[in-house]
N, C-alpha and C positions, 0 to 999 in steps of 0.2 A: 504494500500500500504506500502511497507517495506520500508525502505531504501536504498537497492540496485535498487531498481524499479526508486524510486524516483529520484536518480543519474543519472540512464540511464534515464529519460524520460528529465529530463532537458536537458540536454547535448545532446541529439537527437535535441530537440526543437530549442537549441544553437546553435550548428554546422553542423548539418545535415551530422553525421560524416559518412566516409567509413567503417573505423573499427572504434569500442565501443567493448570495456571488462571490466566489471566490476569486481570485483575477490573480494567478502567478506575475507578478511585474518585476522580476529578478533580471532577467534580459535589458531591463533601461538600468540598471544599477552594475551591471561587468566591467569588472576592472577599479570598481567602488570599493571605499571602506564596507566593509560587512560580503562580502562577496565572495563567499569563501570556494566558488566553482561549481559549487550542487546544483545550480539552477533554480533551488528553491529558497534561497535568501528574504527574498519581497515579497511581499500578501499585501491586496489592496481586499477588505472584505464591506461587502453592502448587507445589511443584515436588518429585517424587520423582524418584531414578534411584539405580543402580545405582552409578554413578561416583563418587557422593558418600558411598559406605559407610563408607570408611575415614577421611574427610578430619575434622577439627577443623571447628567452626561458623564460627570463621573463616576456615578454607580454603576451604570452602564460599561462602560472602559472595562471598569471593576471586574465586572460577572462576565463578560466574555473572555478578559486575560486567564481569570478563574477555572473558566472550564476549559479553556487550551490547556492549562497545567503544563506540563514540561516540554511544550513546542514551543512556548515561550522563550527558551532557553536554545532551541535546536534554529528557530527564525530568526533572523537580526532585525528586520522590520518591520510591520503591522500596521499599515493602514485603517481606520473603522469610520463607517459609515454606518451612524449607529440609530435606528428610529422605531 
């Protein structure tokens, strides 16, 4: 399983969102700090759901870093479009 995979299947799991867009944008970052060769460095992610109605932007942030758990750590940069 990839990393794009991996992202969307948590974050399905997590929010059971309406819209999910995962967008690899590692390709305009080569040869970047963070760029470690994998191809999967950059995640631009669009993500609606229901759960995140009430929350603050940065609760938000919050609960989606939350449930990537340790891709946090494997990604160098994360994009959210969070609504």
């Amino acid at each position: 399983m990839g990393v794009k995979d991996d992202i969307e299947d948590r974050l399905t799991a997590a929010f059971h969102p309406s819209v999910l867009d995962v967008v690899n944008e590692s390709h305009k970052h080569a040869g970047h700090a963070g760029d470690d060769g994998s191809g999967a460095s950059h995640f631009h992610i669009t993500i609606r759901a229901e759960a995140f109605r009430d929350l603050s932007r940065v609760a938000r942030h919050r609960a989606v870093h939350a449930a990537l758990g340790d891709l946090n750590q494997r990604v160098h940069a994360i994009a959210l479009d969070i609504g």
